[in-house]
N, C-alpha and C positions, 0 to 999 in steps of 0.2 A: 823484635823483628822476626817477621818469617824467612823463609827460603827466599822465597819470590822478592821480599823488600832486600835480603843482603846480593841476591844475583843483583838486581836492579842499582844497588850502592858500586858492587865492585863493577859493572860496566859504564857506571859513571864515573869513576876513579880510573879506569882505562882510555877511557875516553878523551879526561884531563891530562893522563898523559903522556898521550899521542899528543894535543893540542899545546904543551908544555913546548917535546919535542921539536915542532913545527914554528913556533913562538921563537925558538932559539937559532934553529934552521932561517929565520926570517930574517933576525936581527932586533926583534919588539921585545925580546929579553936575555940578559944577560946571563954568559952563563953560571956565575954565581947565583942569582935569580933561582934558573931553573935548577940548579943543584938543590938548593932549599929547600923548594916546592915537591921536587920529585921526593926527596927520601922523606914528606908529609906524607905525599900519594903513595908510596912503596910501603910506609907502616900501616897505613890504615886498610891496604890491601890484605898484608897480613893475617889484620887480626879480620878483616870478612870470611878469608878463606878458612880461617880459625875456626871461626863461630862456627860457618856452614859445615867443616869437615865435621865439628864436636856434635852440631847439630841432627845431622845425619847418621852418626855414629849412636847416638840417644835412642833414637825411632829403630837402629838396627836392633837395640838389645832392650824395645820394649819399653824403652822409659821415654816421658815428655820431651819434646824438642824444644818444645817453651819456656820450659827451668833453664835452656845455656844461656847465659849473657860472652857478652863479647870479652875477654882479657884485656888486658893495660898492654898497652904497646910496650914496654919495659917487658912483660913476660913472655908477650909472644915472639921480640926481639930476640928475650934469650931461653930461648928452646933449645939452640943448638950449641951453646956455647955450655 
């Protein structure tokens, strides 16, 4: 994935949800439902913004941006832990 394809992933991932949100706001999903869904869309947010920071951080210090792959939601989970 380039730049352009993870921006384009993580505002489809926002996008779901806002739509989530609004879904639940409605009554078309419960909110266990949207609790499931969200902390999907909350991981895989993660590891975009992962990618692009490491991404971006590659091209500052001269190296390929192409060699990052994305991490396991497991590890970008626990970054902070």
């Amino acid at each position: 994935m380039d730049d352009k394809e993870v921006l384009g992933r993580i505002h489809g991932l926002v996008d779901e949800e806002h739509k989530l949100r609004e879904q639940l706001s409605q009554g078309k999903l419960s909110a266990d439902e949207e609790h499931a869904r969200l902390k999907e869309v909350e991981e895989a947010l993660d590891q975009c913004w992962d990618l692009l920071r490491r991404r971006r951080a590659a091209r500052e210090f001269g190296n390929n941006p192409d060699t990052e792959q994305a991490h396991s939601t497991g590890e970008v989970e626990g970054y902070l832990q």
